[in-house]
BALO-326293 format. One record per residue (C-alpha): x, y, z. Coordinates in steps of 0.25 Angstrom, whole numbers, plus 5000, padded with zeros to 4 digits. Layout:
N
XYZ ...
//
This chain:
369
500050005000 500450154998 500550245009 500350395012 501450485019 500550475031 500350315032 501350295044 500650395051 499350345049 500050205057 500650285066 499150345069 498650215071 497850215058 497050095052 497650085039 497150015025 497450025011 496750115004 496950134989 498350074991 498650155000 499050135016 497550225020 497350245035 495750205037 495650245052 496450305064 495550295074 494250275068 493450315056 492250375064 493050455074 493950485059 492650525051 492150615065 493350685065 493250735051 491850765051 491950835065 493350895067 494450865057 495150745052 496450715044 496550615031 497850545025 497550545011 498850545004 498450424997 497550524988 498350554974 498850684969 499150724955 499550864949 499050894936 499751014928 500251094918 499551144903 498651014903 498151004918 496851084917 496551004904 497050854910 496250884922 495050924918 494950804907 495150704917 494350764929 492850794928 492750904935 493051044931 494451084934 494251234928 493351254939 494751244946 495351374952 496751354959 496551304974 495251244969 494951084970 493751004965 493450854965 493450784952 493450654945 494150584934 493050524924 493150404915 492750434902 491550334904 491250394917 491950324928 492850394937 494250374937 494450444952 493850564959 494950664963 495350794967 495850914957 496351034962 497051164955 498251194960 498651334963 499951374955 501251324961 502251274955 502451164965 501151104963 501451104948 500451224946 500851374941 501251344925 499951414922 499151294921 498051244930 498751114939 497951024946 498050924958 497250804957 496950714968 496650564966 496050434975 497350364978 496950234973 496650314961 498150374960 498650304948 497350274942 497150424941 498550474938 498450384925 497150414922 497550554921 498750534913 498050444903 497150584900 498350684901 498350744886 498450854891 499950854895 499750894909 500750854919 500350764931 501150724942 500750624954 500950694966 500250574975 501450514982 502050654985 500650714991 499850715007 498650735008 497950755020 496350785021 496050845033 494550855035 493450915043 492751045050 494051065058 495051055048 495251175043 495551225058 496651125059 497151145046 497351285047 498351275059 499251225048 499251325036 499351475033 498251445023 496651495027 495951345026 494551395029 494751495016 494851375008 493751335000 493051194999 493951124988 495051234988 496351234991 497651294995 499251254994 499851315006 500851295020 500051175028 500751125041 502351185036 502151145021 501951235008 501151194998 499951105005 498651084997 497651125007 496351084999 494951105005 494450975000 494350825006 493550715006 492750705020 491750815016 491950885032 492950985025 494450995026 495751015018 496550915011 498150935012 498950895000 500550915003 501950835000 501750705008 503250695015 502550805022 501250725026 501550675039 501950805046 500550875040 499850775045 500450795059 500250935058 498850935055 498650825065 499350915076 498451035070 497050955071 497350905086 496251005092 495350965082 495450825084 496050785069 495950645067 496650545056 495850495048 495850385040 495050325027 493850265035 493350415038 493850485025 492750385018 491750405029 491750555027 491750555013 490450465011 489650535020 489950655011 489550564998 490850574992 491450484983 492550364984 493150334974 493150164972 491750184980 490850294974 491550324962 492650254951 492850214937 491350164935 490550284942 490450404936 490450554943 489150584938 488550454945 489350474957 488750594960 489950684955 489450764944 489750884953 491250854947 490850804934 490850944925 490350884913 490251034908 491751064911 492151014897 492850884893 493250764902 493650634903 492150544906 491350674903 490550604891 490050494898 489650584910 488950674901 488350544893 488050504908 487250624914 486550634902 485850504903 485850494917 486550434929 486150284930 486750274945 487050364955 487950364968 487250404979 487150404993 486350325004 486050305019 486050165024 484950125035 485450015047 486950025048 487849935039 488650025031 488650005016 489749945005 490349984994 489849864984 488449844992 487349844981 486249954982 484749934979 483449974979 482549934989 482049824980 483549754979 483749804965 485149834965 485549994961 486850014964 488050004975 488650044986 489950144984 490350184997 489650155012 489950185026 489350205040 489350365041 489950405055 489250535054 487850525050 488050355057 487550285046 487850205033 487950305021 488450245007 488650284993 488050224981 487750204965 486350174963 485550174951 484950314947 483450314953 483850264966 484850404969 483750494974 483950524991 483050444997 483050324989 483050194998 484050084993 484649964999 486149905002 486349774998 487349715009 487349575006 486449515016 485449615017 485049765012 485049895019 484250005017 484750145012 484250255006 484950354996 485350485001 485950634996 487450634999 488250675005 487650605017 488150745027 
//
């Protein structure tokens, strides 16, 4: 397995550790409840250098990126992020990802004039993505695999930005919901502090050279001490982000679903001009959606599976399961799902197959709080 910079600390910490995506991943420190109430609540801290970071420059970029991303990077202003995805062109996704526009600087390979761009992939996605990318790169702009050289930290919830701020000149609470900044952080220059994560309690993610991860994570562990910052570990990152209804890739979306199906034709642009994917989405939306990915409330108690067949509350068989969990907030089992258009609508009853015997559930608007 792969390891991040931070891996021993995470043994020294005591935490649970599993492979995740090849890499070495803590899953708990000292327990996914008490990990998912701390970002919810308070403030917690994330590893996720396993995550994959590639800077896309030069006379090409803008044209690479906006042909391979389905999104509309000329809505991008500099210190501006959005979430995007990489279509097939018969619709599939090939990864979901981040795209941000770099502010000139020549040491993040921006300032020749041309827009640059750092894109931020799944680490299981890493190579898969990288050559994806290059196979469409007619555009002669230069890509370089920053991955093995680059921390990230997400550190998430309502007191985050308190205990952030301890450590940088840089105003955090001036910073936009998907903006950024490159600035001093903890005694380094040039730290991405980027206004974004994956939890939906609000936060910043910290991208900076990785011989320097473990003494920022100290630093910001020293600095969240009042606040009771807690590690956390992969258990609570997907706790948190299915409550909010946001997608996994290998679970809600991949190279069979498409962004339009899965709910995400917020970053689908079909206006913005050509993309890779962006007939058969177009061909798609035109006839109509034939399934949907949806979310549903469970009633009794036993979670649901990624796999478990889904039906209507005749047995008829309308889709799958994509993702499911107890919810330590709201104390019940909540799940995501693809179910035959028709049976979307909020308040629609359905039914888990777990085997041996069905549970109840009923369709519900995400995210579920």
């Amino acid at each position: 397995m792969q390891t991040t910079p931070l891996t021993e600390t995470h043994r020294a910490l005591g935490a649970k550790l599993v492979d995740f995506a090849g890499f070495e991943m803590p899953l708990t420190y000292s327990g996914l409840k008490e990990e998912h109430a701390a970002v919810r609540n308070g403030v917690g801290m994330f590893d996720v250098s396993h995550m994959g970071e590639f800077i896309v420059r030069g006379p090409g970029a803008r044209d690479l990126v906006q042909y391979v991303t389905s999104n509309d990077v000329d809505r991008l202003a500099e210190g501006q992020a959005q979430y995007s995805c990489l279509p097939r062109p018969a619709g599939g996704i090939v990864d979901d990802l981040l795209v941000y526009r770099l502010p000139a600087n020549p040491a993040m390979g921006a300032g020749d004039g041309h827009p640059s761009y750092l894109l931020v992939v799944n680490a299981g996605n890493i190579r898969k993505d990288w050559d994806w990318i290059s196979a469409h790169n007619r555009f002669g702009a230069e890509m370089i695999d920053i991955s093995s050289t680059t921390a990230l930290l997400a550190v998430q919830g309502p007191k985050a930005t308190d205990v952030l701020q301890k450590l940088t000149t840089q105003k955090l609470a001036d910073i936009p919901y998907y903006h950024f900044v490159r600035g001093d952080f903890a005694g380094l220059d040039n730290v991405i502090l980027s206004a974004t994560g994956y939890t939906g309690a609000g936060g910043f993610e910290l991208y900076f050279d990785a011989k320097d991860a473990e003494a920022v994570w100290n630093a910001i562990m020293a600095a969240g001490q009042d606040a009771g910052i807690l590690p956390c570990g992969l258990g609570a990152r997907d706790t948190l982000r299915l409550e909010k209804g946001f997608c996994l890739y290998g679970n809600d979306i991949n190279d069979e679903t498409t962004p339009l199906e899965a709910g995400l034709g917020w970053i689908t642009k079909l206006a913005a001009g050509d993309f890779l994917g962006r007939d058969h989405l177009l061909a798609q939306k035109e006839a109509g959606l034939a399934r949907r990915l949806v979310g549903f409330t469970v009633d009794g108690r036993r979670a649901p599976r990624q796999g478990h067949p889904l039906t209507d509350e005749d047995g008829n068989v309308i889709g799958e399961v994509t993702s499911g969990t107890h919810s330590p907030t709201l104390d019940l089992p909540i799940g995501l799902g693809y179910v035959k258009s028709g049976f979307h609508q909020p308040g629609t009853r359905i039914q888990i197959d777990l085997g041996r015997k069905f549970a109840e559930a009923t369709v519900v608007k995400i995210p579920f709080l």
